[in-house]
C-alpha positions in Angstrom: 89.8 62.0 77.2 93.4 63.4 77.5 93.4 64.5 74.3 89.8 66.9 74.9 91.7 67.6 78.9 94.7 68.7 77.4 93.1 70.9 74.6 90.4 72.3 77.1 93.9 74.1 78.9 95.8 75.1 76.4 92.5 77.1 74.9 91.5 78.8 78.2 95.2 79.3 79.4 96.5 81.1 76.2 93.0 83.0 75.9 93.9 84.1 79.1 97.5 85.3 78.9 96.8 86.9 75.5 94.0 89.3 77.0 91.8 87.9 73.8 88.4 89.0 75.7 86.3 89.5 72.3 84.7 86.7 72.8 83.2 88.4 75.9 82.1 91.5 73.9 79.6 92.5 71.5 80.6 95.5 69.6 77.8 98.9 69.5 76.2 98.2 66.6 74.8 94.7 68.2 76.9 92.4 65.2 79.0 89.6 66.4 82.5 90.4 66.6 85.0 88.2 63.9 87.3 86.2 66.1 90.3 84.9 64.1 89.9 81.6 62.2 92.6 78.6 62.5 93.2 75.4 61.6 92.9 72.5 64.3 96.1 70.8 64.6 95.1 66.4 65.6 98.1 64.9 67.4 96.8 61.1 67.7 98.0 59.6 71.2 99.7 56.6 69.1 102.3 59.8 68.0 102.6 60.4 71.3 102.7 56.5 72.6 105.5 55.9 69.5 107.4 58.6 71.3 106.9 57.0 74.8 108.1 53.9 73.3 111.1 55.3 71.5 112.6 57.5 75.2 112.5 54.0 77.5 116.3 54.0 77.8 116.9 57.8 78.7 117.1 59.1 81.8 115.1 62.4 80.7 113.8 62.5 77.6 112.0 65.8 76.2 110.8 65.9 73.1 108.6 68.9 71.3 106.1 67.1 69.0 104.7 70.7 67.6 105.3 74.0 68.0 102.7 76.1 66.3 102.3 79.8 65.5 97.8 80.4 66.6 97.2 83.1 64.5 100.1 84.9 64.1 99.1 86.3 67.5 101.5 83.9 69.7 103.3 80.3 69.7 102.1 77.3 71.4 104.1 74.0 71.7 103.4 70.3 72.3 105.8 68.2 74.0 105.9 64.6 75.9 108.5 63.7 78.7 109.5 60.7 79.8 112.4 60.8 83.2 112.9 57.2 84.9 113.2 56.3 88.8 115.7 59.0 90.0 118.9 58.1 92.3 121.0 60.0 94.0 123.3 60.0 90.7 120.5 60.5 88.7 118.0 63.1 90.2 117.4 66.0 87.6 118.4 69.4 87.8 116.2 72.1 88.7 115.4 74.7 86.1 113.5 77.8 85.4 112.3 79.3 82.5 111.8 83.1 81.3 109.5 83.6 78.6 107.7 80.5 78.5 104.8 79.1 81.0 104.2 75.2 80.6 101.5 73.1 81.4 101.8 69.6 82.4 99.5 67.0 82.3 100.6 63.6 83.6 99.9 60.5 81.7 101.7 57.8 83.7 103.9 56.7 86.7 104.5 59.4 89.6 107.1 62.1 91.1 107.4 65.0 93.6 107.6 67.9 91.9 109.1 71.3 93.5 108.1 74.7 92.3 109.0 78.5 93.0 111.8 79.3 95.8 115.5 79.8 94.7 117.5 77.6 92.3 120.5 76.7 94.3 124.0 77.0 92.1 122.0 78.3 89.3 123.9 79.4 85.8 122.6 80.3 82.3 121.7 77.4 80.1 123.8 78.4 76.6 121.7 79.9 74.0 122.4 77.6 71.3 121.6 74.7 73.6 118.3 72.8 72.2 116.4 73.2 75.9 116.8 77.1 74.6 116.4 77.3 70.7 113.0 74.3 70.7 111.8 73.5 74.2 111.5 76.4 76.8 113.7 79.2 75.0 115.5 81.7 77.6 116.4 79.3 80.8 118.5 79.0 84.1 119.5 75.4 85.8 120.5 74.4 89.5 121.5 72.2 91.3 118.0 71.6 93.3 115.2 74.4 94.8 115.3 76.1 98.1 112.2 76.7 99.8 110.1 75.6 97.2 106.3 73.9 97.5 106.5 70.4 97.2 103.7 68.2 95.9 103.2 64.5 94.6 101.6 64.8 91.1 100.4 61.1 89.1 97.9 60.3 86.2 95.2 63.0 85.5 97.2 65.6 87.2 97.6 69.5 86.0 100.3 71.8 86.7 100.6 75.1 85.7 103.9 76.5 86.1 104.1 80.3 84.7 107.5 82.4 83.7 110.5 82.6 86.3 109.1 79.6 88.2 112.3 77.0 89.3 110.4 73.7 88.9 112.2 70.7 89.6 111.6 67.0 90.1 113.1 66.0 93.4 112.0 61.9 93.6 110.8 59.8 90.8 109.8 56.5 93.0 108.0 54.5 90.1 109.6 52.9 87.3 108.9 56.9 85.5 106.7 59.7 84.8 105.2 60.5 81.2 103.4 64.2 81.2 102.7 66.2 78.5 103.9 69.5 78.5 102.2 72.6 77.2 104.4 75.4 76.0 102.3 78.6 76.0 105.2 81.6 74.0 103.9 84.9 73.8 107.3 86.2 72.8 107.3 83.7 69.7 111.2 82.9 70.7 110.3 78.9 70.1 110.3 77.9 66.3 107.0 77.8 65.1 106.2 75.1 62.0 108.7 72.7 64.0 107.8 69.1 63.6 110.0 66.2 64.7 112.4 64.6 62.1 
């Protein structure tokens, strides 16, 4: 069920921000119009439960899965977190990302999760950092989020958080939160053909 959930998005969100609207149009002369051919990419939630199993002694764990190029036309990457019970010495920083929208689809535990306002102390994350060069490309971190929207998220929940957005995980009161994250890259600045070593 997650799997079909979580392919359902990515399909209709990166149809969306591409403009790819043939699929709505018939051309003059009444013949279907040829919409570019793939191949279907299978990521079996064992990979993604090995994973799960591997991060239980991080505090936050991101880790791509895939990143592939659909088409030529733009990247899309797979990617499964895992961040434990937060404490005051522990809570996460905030972060926004440029180029990059993601999509997150909780598998298990809970968290309240900030998004848009102001990053508070906010500074450049390097460019050669791995957050930059295989997760989110172009980013900025903070301390926490001013004035952001606040809103408890757990199993079966979606959030879509587009370019520029400061997201941040203020509380983490279960043991963790596992999502899945969906990294739609129209710019192409994340790696495509990368696969975990």
């Amino acid at each position: 069920m997650r799997k079909v959930v979580l392919n359902l998005l990515a399909v209709a969100f990166a149809l969306s921000i591409t403009g790819n609207s043939s699929a709505q149009t018939h051309n003059v002369s009444g013949a279907s119009p040829h919409l570019p051919r793939g191949t279907a990419v299978d990521i079996n939630n064992s990979e993604i439960e090995a994973l799960v199993r591997k991060m239980a002694a991080e505090p936050v764990v991101d880790q791509a899965i895939r990143i592939l190029s659909v088409n030529g036309e733009y990247n899309l990457a797979l990617a499964v977190v895992s961040r434990l019970k937060t404490t005051l010495k522990t809570t996460p920083s905030a972060v926004e990302h440029s180029l990059i929208t993601e999509i997150y689809h909780v598998i298990s535990g809970s968290g309240t999760l900030v998004t848009g306002g102001m990053l508070k102390d906010s500074r450049q994350v390097p460019p050669d950092d791995e957050t930059v060069t295989i997760l989110n490309g172009p980013s900025t971190e903070g301390s926490s989020i001013q004035n952001g929207v606040s809103r408890k998220i757990g199993p079966g929940d979606v959030v879509i958080i587009p370019p520029n957005t400061p997201h941040w995980f203020s509380e983490i009161p279960a043991e963790k939160i596992v999502y899945l994250v969906v990294r739609v890259d129209p710019h192409k600045v994340l790696p495509a053909g990368y696969i975990p070593k």
